[in-house]
DRENPA-3360 file (N, C-alpha, C; in nm, 2 decimals, always signed):
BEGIN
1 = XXXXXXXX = -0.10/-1.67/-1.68/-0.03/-1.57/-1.60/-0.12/-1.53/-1.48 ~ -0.08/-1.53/-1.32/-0.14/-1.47/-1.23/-0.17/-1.31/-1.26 ~ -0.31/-1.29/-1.24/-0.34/-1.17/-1.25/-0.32/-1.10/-1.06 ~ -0.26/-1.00/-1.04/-0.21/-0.90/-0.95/-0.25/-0.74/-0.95 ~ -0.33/-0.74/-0.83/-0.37/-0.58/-0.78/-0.32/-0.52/-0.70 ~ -0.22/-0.42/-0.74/-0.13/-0.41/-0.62/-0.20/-0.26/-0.57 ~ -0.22/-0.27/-0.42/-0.27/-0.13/-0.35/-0.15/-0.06/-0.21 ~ -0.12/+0.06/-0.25/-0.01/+0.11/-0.17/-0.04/+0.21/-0.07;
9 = XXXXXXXX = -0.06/+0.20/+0.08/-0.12/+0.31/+0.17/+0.03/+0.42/+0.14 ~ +0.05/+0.51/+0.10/+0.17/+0.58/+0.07/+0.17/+0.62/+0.20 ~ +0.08/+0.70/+0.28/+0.18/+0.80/+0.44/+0.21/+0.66/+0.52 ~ +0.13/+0.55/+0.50/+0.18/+0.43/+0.59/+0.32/+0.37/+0.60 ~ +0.36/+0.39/+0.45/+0.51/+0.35/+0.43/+0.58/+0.43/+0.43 ~ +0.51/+0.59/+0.42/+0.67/+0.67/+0.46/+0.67/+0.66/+0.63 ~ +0.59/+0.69/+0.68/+0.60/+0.72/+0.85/+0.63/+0.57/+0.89 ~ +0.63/+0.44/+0.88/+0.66/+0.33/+0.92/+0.82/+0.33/+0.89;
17 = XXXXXXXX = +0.84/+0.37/+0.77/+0.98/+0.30/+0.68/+1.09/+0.37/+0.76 ~ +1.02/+0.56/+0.77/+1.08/+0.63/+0.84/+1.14/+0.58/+1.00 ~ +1.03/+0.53/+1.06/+1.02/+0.56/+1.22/+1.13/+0.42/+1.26 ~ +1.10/+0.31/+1.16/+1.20/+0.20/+1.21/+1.30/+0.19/+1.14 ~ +1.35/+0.25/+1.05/+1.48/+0.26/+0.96/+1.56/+0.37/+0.92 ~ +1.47/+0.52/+0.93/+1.55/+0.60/+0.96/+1.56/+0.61/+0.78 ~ +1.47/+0.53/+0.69/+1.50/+0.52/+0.57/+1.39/+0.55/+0.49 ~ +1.39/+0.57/+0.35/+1.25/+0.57/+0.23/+1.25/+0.42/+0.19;
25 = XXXXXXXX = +1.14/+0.45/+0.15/+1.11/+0.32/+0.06/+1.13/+0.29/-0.08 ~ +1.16/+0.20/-0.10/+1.20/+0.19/-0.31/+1.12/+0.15/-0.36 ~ +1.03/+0.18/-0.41/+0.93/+0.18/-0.47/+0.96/+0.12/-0.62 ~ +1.06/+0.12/-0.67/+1.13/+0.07/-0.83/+1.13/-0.11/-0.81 ~ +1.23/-0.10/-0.67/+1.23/-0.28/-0.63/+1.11/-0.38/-0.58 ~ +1.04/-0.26/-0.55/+0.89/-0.34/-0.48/+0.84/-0.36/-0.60 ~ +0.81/-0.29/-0.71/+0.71/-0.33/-0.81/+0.81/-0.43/-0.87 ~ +0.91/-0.42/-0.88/+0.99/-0.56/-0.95/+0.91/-0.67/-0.88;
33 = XXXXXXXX = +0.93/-0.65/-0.76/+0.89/-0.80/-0.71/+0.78/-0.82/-0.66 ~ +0.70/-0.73/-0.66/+0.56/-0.78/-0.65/+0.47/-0.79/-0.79 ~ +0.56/-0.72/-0.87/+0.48/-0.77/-1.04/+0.53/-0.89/-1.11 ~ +0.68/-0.91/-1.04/+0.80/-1.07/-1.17/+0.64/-1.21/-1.18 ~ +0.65/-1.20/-1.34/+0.59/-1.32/-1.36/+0.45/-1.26/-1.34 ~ +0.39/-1.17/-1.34/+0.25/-1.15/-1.30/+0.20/-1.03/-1.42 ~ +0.06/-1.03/-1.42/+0.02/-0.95/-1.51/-0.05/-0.81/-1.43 ~ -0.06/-0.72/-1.41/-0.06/-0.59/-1.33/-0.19/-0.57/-1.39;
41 = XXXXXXXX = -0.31/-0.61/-1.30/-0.48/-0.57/-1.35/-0.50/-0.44/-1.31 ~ -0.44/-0.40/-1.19/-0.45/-0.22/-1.15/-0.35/-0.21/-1.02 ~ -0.26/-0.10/-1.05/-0.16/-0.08/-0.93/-0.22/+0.07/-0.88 ~ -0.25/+0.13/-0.77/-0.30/+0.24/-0.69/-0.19/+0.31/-0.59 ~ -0.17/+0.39/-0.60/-0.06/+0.44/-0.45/-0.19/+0.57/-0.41 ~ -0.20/+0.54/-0.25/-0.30/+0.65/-0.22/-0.23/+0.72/-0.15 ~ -0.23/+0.88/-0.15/-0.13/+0.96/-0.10/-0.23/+1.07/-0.06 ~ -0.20/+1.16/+0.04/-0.25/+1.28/+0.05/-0.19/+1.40/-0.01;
49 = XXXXXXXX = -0.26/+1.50/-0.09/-0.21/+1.61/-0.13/-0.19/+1.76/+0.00 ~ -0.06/+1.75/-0.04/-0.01/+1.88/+0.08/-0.02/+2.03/-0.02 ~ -0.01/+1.99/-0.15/+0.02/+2.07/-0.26/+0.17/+2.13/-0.29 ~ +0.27/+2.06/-0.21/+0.41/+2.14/-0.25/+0.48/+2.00/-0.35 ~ +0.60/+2.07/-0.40/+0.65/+2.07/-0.50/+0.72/+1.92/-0.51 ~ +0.80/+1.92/-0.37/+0.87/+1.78/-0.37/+0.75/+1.67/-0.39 ~ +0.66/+1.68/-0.33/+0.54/+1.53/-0.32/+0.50/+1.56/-0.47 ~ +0.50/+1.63/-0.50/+0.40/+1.64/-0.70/+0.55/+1.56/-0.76;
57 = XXXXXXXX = +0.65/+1.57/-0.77/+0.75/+1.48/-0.82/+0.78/+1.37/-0.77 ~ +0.77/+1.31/-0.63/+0.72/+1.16/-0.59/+0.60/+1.13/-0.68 ~ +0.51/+1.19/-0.71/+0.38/+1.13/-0.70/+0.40/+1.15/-0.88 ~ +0.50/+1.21/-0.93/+0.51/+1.17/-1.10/+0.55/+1.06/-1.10 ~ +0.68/+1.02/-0.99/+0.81/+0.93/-1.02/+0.65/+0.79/-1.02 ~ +0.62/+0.79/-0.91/+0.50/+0.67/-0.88/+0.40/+0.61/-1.03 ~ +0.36/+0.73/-1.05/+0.29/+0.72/-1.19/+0.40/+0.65/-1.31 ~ +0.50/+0.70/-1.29/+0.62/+0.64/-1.43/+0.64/+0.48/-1.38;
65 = XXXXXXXX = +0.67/+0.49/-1.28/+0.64/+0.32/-1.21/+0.56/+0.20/-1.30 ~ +0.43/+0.29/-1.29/+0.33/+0.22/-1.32/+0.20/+0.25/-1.25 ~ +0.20/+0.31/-1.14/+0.10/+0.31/-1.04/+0.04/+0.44/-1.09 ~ -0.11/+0.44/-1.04/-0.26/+0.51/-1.06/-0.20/+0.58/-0.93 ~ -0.19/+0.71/-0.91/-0.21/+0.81/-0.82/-0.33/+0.81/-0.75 ~ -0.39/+0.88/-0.64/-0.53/+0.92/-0.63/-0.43/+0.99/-0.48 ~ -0.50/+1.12/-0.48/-0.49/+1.20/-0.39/-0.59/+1.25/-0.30 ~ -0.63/+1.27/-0.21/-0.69/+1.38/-0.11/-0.59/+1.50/-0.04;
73 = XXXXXXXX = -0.73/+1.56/-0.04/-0.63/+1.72/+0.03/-0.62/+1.67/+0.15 ~ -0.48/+1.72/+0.20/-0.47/+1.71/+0.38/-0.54/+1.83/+0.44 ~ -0.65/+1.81/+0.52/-0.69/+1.90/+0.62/-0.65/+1.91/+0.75 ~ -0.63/+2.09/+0.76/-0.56/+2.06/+0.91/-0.65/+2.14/+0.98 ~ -0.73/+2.08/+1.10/-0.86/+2.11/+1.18/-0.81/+2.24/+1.27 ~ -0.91/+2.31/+1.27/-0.90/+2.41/+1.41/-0.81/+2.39/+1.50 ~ -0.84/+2.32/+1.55/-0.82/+2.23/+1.70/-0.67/+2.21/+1.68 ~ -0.59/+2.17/+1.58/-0.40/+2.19/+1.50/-0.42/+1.97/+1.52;
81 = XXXXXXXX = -0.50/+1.89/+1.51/-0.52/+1.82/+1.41/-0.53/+1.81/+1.26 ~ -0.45/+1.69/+1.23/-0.51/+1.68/+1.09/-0.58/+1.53/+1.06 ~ -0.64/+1.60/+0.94/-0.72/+1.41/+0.84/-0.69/+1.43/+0.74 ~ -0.65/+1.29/+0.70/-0.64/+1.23/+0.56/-0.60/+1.09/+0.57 ~ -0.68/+1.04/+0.54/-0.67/+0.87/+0.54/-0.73/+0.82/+0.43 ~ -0.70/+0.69/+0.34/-0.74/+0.65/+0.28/-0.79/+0.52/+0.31 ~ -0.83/+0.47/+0.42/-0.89/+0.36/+0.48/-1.01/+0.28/+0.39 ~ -1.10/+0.39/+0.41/-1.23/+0.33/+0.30/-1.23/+0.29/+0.18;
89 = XXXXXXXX = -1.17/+0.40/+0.10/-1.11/+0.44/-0.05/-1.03/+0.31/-0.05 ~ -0.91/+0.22/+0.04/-0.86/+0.11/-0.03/-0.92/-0.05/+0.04 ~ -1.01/-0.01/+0.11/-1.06/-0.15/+0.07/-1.21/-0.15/-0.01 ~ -1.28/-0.04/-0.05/-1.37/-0.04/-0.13/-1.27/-0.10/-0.30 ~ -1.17/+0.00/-0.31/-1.10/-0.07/-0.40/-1.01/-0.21/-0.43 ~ -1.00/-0.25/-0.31/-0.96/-0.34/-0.28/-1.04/-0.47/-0.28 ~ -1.16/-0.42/-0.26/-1.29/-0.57/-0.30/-1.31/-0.52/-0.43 ~ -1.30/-0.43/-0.50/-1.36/-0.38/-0.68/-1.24/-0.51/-0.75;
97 = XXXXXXXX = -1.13/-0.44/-0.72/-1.03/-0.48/-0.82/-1.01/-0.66/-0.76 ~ -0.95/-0.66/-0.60/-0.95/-0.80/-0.58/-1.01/-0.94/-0.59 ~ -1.15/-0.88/-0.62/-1.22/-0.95/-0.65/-1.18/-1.08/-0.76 ~ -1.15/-0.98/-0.87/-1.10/-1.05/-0.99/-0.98/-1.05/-1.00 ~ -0.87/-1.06/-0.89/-0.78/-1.08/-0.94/-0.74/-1.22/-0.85 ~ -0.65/-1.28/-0.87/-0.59/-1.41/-0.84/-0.51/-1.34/-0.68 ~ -0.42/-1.24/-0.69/-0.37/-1.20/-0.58/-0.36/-1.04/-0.56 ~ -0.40/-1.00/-0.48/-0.37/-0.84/-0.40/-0.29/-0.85/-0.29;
105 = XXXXXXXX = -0.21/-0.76/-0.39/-0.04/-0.67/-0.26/-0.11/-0.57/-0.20 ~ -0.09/-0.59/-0.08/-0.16/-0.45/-0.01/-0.01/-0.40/+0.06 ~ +0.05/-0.28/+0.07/+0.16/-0.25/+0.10/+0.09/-0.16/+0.21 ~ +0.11/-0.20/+0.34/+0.08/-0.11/+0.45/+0.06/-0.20/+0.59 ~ +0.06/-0.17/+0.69/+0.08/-0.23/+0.82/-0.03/-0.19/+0.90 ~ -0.13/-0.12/+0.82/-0.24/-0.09/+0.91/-0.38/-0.23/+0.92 ~ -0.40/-0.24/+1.10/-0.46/-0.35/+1.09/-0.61/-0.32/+1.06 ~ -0.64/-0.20/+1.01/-0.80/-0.14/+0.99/-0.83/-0.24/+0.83;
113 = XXXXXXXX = -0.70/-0.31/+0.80/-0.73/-0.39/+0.65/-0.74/-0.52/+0.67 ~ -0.76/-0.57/+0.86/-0.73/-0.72/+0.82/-0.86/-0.75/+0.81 ~ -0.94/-0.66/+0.80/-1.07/-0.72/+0.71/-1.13/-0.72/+0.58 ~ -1.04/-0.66/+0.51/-1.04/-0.66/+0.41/-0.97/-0.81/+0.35 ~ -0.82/-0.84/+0.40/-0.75/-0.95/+0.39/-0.86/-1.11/+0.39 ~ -0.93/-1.10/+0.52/-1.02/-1.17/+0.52/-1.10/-1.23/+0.45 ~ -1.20/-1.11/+0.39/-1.29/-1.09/+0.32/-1.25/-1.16/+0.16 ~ -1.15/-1.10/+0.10/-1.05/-1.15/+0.01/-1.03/-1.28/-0.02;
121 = XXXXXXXX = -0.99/-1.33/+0.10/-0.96/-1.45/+0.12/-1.05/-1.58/+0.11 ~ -1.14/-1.54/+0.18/-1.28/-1.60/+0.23/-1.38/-1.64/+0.14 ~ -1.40/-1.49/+0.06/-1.51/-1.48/-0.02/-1.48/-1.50/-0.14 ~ -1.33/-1.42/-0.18/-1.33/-1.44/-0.33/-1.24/-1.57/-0.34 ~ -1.13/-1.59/-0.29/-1.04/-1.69/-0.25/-0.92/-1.63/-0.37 ~ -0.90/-1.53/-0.31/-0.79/-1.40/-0.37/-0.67/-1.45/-0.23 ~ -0.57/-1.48/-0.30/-0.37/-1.45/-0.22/-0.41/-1.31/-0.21 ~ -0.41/-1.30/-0.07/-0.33/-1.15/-0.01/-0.22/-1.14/+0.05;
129 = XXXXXXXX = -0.13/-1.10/-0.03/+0.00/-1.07/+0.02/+0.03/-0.92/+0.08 ~ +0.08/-0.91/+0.20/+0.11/-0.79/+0.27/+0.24/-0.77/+0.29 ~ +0.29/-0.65/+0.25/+0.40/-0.59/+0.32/+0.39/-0.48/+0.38 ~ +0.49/-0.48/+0.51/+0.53/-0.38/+0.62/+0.59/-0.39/+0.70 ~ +0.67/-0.28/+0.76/+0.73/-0.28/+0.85/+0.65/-0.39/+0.94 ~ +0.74/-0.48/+0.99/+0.73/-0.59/+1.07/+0.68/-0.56/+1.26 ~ +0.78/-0.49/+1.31/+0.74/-0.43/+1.39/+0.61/-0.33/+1.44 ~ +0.58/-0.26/+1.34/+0.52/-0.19/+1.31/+0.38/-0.23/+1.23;
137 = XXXXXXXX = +0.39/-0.33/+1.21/+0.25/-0.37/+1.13/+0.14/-0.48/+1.23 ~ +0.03/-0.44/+1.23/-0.07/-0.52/+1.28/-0.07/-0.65/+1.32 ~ -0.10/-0.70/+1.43/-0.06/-0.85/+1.40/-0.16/-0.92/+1.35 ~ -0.30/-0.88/+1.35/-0.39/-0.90/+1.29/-0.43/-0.92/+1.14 ~ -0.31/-0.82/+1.11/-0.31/-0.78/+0.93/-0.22/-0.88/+0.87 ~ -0.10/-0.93/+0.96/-0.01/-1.03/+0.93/-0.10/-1.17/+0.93 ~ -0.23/-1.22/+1.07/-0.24/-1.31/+1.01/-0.34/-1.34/+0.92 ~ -0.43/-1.23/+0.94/-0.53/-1.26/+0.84/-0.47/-1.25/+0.66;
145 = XXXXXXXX = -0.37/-1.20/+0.64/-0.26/-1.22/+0.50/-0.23/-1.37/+0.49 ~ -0.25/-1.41/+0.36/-0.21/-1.51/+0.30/-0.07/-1.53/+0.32 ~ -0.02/-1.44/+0.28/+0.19/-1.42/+0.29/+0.20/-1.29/+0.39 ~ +0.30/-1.31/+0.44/+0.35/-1.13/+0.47/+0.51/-1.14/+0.48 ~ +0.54/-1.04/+0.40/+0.64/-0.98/+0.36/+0.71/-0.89/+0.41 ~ +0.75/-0.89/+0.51/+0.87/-0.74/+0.62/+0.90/-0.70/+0.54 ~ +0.94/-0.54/+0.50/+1.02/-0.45/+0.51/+1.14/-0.46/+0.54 ~ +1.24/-0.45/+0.51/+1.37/-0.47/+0.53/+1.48/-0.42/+0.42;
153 = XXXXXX = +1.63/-0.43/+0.43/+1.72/-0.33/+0.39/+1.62/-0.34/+0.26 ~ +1.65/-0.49/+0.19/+1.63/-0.50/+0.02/+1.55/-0.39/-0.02 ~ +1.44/-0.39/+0.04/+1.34/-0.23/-0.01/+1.31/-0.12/+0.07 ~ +1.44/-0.08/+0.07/+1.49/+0.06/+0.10/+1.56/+0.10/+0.03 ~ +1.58/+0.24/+0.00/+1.69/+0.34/-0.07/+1.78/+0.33/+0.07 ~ +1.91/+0.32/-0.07/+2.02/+0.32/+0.03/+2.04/+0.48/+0.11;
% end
C-alpha cells in the first residue's frame, strides 16, 4: 500500500477558494481522494488561532477528518499588520514526514514550497502532489509538483 503525508496550508485555502469561487473548501472529499487506496502516515492542517468560536469547531470538524491540528496565535502588529504563517513549520514537516513516505499532498498554492516539492522529489524521490486554486497557485509550485491537482467545483461545498 502507498504510504501518504498529507500537509494542508488552511488560511491558503480559505483566502484562495474564497477569492476565486466565492466558495469553502470540502475538506470530507479531499481526504477521500487524496487518501482512496493509500495508507495515511501523518495528515497536518496548519491554521492560525484567532481564538473565536466558529474556527475552534472547524478546527474539531478537521481533527474528526483525521487531520493533526497545529495552531499559532494570529498577531496583529502596531503598525494594523498582521503575522501568522506557517511556511517553515510545513516544509520542516514536510522533509520529517516526506521523507518516508512514498507521496506528499501539499494542499496550498503558495510558491515559498516549490522548494520543498523539489527537494522531495530530488532527494528522497517522494510523488508530490499539489492542490490549488489554479489561478492562484504558483507556477513554480505547479512545476516543481510531480502532479497538480486544480481546485475546482468537485472540492467545494456547494
Amino acid at each position: 500500500m502507498t504510504n501518504v503525508t498529507i500537509l494542508v496550508d488552511v488560511q491558503n485555502v480559505y483566502y484562495t477558494t474564497k477569492q476565486a469561487f466565492g466558495r469553502s473548501f470540502d475538506y470530507n472529499r479531499f481526504w477521500q481522494q487524496a487518501t482512496e487506496g493509500r495508507h495515511v502516515v501523518k495528515a497536518i492542517a496548519y491554521a492560525i488561532d484567532r481564538g473565536d468560536e466558529k474556527q475552534r469547531q472547524f478546527q474539531n470538524i478537521l481533527r474528526a477528518i483525521g487531520f493533526e491540528v497545529k495552531l499559532k496565535p494570529f498577531i496583529q502588529r502596531s503598525d494594523g499588520s498582521a503575522k501568522g504563517d506557517w511556511d517553515v513549520g510545513i516544509a520542516i514537516d514536510g522533509i520529517e514526514y516526506g521523507k518516508d513516505s512514498d507521496v506528499l499532498v501539499l494542499l496550498s498554492g503558495d510558491g515559498d514550497f516549490d522548494i520543498l516539492a523539489k527537494t522531495l522529489r530530488e532527494k528522497y524521490h517522494t510523488k508530490v502532489e499539489v492542490y490549488g486554486v489554479e489561478s492562484l497557485t504558483a507556477q513554480s509550485l505547479i512545476h516543481a509538483a510531480s502532479e497538480f491537482t486544480p481546485i475546482g467545483n468537485k472540492l467545494l461545498l456547494k
